[in-house]
N, C-alpha and C positions, 0 to 999 in steps of 0.2 A: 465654601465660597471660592470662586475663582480666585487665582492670588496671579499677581503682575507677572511679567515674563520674566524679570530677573530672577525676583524670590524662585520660580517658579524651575529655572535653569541651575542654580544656584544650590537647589535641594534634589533635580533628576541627577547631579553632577556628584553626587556622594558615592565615593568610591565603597565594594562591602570589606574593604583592608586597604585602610589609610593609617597616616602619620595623623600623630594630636593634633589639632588645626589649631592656629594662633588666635587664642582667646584674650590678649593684651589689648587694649585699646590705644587709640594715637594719645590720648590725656594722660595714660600712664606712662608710655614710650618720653611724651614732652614732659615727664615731671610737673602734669597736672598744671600749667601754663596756655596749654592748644583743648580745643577739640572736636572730635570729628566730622564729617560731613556725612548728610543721612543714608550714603551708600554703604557708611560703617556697619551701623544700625542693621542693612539688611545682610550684608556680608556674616556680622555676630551671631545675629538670630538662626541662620542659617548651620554658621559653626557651629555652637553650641550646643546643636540636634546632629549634628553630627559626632562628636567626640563624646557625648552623651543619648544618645539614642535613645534609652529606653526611659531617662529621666525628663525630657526636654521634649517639648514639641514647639516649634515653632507658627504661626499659622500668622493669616490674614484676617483680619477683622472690618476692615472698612476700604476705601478708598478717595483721597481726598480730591477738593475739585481738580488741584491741578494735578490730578492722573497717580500719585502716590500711593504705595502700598500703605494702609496702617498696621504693624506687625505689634504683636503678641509674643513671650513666650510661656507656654503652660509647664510648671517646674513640679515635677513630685519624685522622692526618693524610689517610691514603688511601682512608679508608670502607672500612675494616675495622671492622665492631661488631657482627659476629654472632661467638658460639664456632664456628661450622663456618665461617667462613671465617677466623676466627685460626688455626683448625687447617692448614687449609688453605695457607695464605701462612706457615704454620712460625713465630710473631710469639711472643715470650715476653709475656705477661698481664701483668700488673703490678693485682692487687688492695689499691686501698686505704679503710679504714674510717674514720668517725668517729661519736663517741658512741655505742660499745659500753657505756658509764658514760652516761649521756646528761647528767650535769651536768657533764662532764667534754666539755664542745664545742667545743674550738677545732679541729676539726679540719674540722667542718663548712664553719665560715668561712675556713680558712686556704684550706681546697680549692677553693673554689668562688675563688675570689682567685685562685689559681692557675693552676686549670683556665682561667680568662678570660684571663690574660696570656700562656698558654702560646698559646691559639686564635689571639693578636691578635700572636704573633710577635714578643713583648717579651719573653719568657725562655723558656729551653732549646730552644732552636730545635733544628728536625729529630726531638727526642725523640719526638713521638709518632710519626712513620714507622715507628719501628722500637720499636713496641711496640703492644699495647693494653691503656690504660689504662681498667679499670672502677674506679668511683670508688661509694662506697655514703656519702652526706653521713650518715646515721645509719641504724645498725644496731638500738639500741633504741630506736623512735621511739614506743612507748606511753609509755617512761622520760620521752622528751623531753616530750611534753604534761604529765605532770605537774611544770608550771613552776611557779616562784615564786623569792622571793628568800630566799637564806641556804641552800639547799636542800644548799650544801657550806661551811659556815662557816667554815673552813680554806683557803677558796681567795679568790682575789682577784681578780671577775671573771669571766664578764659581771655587770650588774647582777639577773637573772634567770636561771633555768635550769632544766636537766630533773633527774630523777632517776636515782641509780644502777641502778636492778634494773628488770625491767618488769611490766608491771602482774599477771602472775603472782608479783611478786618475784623471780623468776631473776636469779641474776648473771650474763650471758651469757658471762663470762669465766671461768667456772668450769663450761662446759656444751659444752664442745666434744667429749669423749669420749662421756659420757651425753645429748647433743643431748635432754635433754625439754622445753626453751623451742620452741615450733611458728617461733619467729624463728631460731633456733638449726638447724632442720632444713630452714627456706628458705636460709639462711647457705651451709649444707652443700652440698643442690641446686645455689648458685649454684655454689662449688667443685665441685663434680662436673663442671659443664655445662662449665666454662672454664677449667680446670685451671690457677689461676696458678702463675707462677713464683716471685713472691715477692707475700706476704701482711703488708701491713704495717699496725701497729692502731696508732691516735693514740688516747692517754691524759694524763692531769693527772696529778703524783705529790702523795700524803698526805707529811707528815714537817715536818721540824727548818725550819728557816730559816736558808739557805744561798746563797751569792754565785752558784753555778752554775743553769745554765737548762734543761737538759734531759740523761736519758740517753737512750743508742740500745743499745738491747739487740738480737742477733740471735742466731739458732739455724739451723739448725746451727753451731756453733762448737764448743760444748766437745760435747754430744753428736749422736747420729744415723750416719750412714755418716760413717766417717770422712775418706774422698777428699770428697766434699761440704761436708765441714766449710771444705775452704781457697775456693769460694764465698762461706759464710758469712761470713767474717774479710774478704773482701775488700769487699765488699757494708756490711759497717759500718766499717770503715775507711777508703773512700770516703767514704759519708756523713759521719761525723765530719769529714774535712779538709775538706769542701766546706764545712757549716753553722761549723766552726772560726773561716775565710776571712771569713767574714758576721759574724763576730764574738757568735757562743756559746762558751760553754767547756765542753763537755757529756764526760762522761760514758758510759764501755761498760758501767757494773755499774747495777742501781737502790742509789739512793741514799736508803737506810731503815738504819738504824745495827745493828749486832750486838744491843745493849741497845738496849730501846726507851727513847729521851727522853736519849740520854746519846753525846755526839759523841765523846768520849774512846775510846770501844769499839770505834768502826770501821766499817768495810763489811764483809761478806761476796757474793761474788759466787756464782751458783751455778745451776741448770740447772730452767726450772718445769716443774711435772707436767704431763701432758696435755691437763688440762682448760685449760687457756690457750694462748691461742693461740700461744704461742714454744717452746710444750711439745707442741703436736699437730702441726704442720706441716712439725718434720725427719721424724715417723714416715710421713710421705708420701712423703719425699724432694724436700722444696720449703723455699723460704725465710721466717723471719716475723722483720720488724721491730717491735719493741714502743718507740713513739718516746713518751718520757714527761716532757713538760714540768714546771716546777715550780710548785707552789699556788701560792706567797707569790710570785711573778711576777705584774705587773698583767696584764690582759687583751690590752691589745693588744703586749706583748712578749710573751703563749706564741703569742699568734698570729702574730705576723712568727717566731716558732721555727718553727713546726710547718708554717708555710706553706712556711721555707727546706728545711726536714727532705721535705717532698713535691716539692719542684723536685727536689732531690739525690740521691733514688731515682730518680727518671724518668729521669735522666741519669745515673745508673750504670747502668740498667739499659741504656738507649739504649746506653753505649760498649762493654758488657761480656756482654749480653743473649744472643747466638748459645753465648758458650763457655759460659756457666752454665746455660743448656737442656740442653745437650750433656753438661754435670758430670751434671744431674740425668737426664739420658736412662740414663746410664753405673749411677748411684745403682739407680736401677729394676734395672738387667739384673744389677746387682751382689744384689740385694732378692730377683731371682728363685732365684738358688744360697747363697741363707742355710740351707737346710734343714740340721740339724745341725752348727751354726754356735753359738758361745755371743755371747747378745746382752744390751745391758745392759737393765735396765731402769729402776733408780734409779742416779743420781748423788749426788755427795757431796762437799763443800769439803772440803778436807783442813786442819788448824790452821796450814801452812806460811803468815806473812805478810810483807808487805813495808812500809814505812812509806813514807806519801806524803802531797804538800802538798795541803791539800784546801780550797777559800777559803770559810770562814764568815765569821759573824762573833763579837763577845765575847762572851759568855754567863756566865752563876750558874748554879748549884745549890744550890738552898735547901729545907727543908721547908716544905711546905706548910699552913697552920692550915686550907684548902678541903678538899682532899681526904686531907691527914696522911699524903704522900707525899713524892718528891725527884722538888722540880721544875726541871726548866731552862726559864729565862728567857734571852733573846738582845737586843743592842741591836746594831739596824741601823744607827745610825751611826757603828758602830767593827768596819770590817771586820777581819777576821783569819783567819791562816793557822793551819789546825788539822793539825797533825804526828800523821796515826795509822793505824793497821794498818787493812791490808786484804789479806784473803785469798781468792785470786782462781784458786788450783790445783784444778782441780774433774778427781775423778778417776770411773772408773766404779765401783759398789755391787752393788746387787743383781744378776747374771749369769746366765742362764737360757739352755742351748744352745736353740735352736728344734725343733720336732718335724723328722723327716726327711718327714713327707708332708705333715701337718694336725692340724686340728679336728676331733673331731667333737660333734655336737649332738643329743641326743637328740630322737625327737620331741616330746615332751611339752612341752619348751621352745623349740623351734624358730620358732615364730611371732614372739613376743616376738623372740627373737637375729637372725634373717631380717630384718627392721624398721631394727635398728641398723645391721647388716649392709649394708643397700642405704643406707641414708643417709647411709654412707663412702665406697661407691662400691665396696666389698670383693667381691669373686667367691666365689661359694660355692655348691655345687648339691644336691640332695634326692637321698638316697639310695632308688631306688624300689621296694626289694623288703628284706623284714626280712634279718637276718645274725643268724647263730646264733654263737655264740663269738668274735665279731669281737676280732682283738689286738689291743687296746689298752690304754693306759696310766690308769689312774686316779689322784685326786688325792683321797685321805682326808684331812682334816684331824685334826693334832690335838693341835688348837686350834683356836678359834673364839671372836672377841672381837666383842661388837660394841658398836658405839658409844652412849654415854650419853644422849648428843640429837641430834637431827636436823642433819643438813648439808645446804643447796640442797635440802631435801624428802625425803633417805634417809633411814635409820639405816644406816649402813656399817658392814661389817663386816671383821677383821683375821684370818687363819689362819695357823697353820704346819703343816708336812710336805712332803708330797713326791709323786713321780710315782714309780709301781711299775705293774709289767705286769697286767693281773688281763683277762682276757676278758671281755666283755660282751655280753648280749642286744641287737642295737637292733632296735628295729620302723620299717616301713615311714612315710619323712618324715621321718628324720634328716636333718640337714644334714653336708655334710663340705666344710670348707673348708679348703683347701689352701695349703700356706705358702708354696707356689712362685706369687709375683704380688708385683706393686710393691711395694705396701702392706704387704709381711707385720711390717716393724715394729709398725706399727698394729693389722695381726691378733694380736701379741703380748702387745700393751698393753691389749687389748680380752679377751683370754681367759685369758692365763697368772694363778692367782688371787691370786698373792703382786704383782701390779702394782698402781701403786699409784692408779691408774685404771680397771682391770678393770672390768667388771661385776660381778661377784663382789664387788669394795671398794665398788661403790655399792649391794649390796644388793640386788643386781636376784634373787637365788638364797636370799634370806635363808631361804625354806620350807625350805632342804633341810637347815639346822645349825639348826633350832626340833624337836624330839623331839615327836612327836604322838602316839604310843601308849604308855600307862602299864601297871603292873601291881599292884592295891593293897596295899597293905601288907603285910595280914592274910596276903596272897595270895603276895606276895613272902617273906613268913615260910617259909612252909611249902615254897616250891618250895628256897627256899636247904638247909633240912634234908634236903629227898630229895635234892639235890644232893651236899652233903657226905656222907651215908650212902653213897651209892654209888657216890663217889670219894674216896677219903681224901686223893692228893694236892692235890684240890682245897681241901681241908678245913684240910688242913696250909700251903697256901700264904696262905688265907683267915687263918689265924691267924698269921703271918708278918708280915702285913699289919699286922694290927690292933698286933701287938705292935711294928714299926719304924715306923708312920706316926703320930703323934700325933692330925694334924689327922683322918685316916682314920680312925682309934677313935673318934674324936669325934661324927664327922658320924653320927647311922641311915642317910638318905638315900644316901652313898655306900657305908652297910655291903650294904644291901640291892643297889644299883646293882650290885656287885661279880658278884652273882650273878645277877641280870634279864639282863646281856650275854651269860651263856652260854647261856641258855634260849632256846628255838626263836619264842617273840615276840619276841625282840629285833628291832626295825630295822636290817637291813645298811644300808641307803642311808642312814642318821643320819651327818651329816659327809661323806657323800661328793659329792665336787662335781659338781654335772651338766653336764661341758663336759669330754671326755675327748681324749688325744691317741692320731696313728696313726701309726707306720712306712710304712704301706701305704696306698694311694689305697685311697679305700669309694667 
């Protein structure tokens, strides 16, 4: 990949006998109070590969709208930094991000801390041998130039910072299924190229004011394959004893209360949707930790967090790395004989809770004369044990057997699907001569809700009904993708239309539940009376109608409707989804 003129000046500019290039960051120089601007980021990445050569590679992975390098560095003790030769030497990846929120950056600096004392043989020694570590210091790095201070007034620390969304406003943590952030589809590319084995995202948490310093959430756990799951439990239950030992007291659930504003209510634990990263990467059969420091935590304690939380993967991975590749090799071959398999696709806490010590501190609940609410206020010098449910039994919901062959994709929409398709990395081929009668199943809606305002730039939409057999024409340049391959969860999540990440929920099909051909009034009058005259039970059940439906007698528009559906303009395809399943390879 071409890389930007700096990186690009910045890496021909390597002398072959230099002095050790200053590997400090401006966060460590400010006493973790400042930090730095994303010319640091390519200056480090740059250093780094320089004063480590044969450990470090530095590279470009993306490039954001507004013109930005997205940089990389690939870390192995033995010059391993290419994906064909991690492949090659069988090495489990170890991907980790910072500032996917870009005001949310300790991860930036914790890692780059890290990365350096690991190099210098001052902690987790051996770890990188047996791994490679790509390291992404920030993933929204358009978010991160737009710096200033206050930019998260709820957090404490740095004195400056970047913003949440990126300069498209995308949340990039809400765009891992729909990938339409162009950072979000380099992101992917990088996953594609290097297949980590665990995917871990450093974040800040919003909320209460609370004695505890961070959670570690992981996935698979409660959902995904379920043999993969005892992986995921081991993998944050390491992590946890180790940052424990270092003296945090963290957290497996996020720590955001049942009722918002109101400690008394609780935690709810429970399984994210796809579009987040702990919710797209078991449908892969790989790991993602979500390590989520706390706001009211000053700056350089999330960062000695989040710095311990990155040694502690590297070294679970380092002890545990050969049998967890092997889990998820297992995961894949298990992925490939799901066809006809019922698979979940939502999750759900169940009300089952348990009571636990949770360390806040004192707090009120007063109304408000500001906003003429119920506010809690907290005083931080009177720690205290708060006694309260948490419910943490998360079982499976929505269940959906998988098709026994595939997909298929009409052509008309194939292009569009093809796109998202290669940007998972998903397997799928073009059907090259039309089928007449092809058996497959269709999905009628009926129901079709969609949404009031925009979500991340959709309007989404909500269905119900069901899969029934119906034949179909397809013409030459459908797609038929097949459920037998790793990924078929994800081919799951991506097509079945009741998911709750579907293309379908984002809207991407919205044309096909919008009615585009009408019949007027005047017009609908008269074909209803040739109707009735020349079917009396139709006439009979017509007045049946009117006489048991209230609302029905009411509406003209659904009197007329009643009969426009039986008349030979109706739209058959009105509600029907265009993304049908097959028993049979096409």
């Amino acid at each position: 990949m071409i890389r930007s003129a700096l990186l690009a000046a910045l890496l021909a500019a390597v002398p072959l006998v230099h002095a050790a290039p200053d590997l400090v960051t401006v966060s460590e120089r400010s006493g973790f109070t400042a930090t730095g601007r994303y010319d640091e980021v390519v200056k480090l990445c740059s250093a780094f590969q320089q004063a480590y050569p044969k450990q470090v590679k530095c590279f470009q992975f993306g490039t954001t709208p507004e013109g930005r390098p997205m940089l990389a560095l690939a870390v192995n003790a033995n010059g391993v930094v290419t994906a064909d030769a991690a492949r090659k030497a069988k090495l489990p990846v170890t991907l980790i991000q910072g500032g996917i929120h870009a005001g949310e950056i300790d991860g930036k600096d914790a890692g780059f801390l890290a990365l350096r004392e690991m190099l210098e043989g001052r902690l987790a020694k051996g770890a990188l041998a047996k791994q490679v570590l790509l390291f992404v210091p920030v993933f929204n790095v358009d978010g991160h130039e737009r710096f200033a201070k206050w930019n998260r007034p709820n957090q404490r620390g740095p004195v400056e910072m970047g913003w949440r969304t990126t300069a498209q406003n995308f949340n990039l943590n809400r765009d891992y299924v729909k990938a339409d952030a162009p950072e979000m589809q380099a992101m992917l590319g990088l996953v594609n190229a290097w297949d980590p084995l665990t995917y871990v995202d450093l974040h800040v948490t919003d909320g209460a004011m609370f004695q505890h310093d961070v959670s570690i959430q992981v996935e698979p756990v409660y959902s995904g394959d379920p043999e993969f799951r005892k992986a995921g439990l081991a993998l944050r239950g390491g992590v946890i004893a180790d940052i424990t030992k270092e003296g945090s007291s963290p957290q497996s659930y996020y720590m955001s209360f049942k009722e918002t504003d109101d400690p008394a209510s609780g935690f709810v634990d429970s399984v994210s949707e796809p579009r987040f990263s702990t919710g797209y990467f078991q449908l892969r059969n790989r790991m993602a930790m979500l390590v989520e420091t706390h706001s009211w935590k000053d700056y350089p304690t999330r960062v000695r967090v989040t710095h311990n939380s990155f040694v502690s993967v590297l070294e679970q991975v380092a002890r545990h790395g050969k049998e967890w590749q092997q889990a998820a090799a297992e995961a894949d071959a298990r992925a490939m004989r799901i066809a006809g398999q019922p698979v979940a696709l939502t999750y759900k806490t169940t009300d089952k809770s348990t009571m636990v010590d949770f360390q806040g501190y004192a707090y009120t609940r007063t109304m408000s004369d500001v906003s003429g609410m119920l506010m809690t206020r907290y005083d931080e010098t009177k720690p205290q044990v708060w006694h309260v449910p948490l419910r943490e039994e998360v079982v499976e919901d929505l269940r959906v057997d998988a098709p026994r062959a595939g997909y298929v994709v009409p052509a008309a929409f194939a292009q569009i699907v093809a796109t998202k398709l290669t940007q998972h990395g998903i397997t799928y081929r073009r059907i090259d001569k039309a089928v007449e009668g092809a058996p497959v199943q269709t999905f009628r809606a009926d129901k079709a809700t969609f949404a009031p305002v925009s979500f991340e730039s959709h309007q989404r939409l909500e269905v119900t009904g069901g899969w029934k057999p119906e034949p179909r024409n397809l013409a030459k340049g459908a797609l038929f993708v097949p459920i037998a391959q790793p990924k078929a969860r994800l081919v799951m999540a991506i097509f079945e239309p009741q998911a709750p990440d579907s293309l379908l929920a984002w809207g991407i099909f919205n044309n096909a539940f919008e009615r585009k051909e009408y019949m007027e009034e005047y017009v609908a009058e008269d074909v209803a009376r040739e109707q009735m005259a020349r079917d009396p039970a139709l006439a009979a059940e017509f007045r049946r109608k009117v006489e048991s439906d209230a609302a029905f007698a009411k509406n003209p528009h659904a009197r007329l409707e009643f009969f426009a559906r039986r008349h030979a303009s109706w739209d058959e395809r009105l509600n029907l989804y265009p993304v049908m399943r097959t028993d049979t390879a096409l």
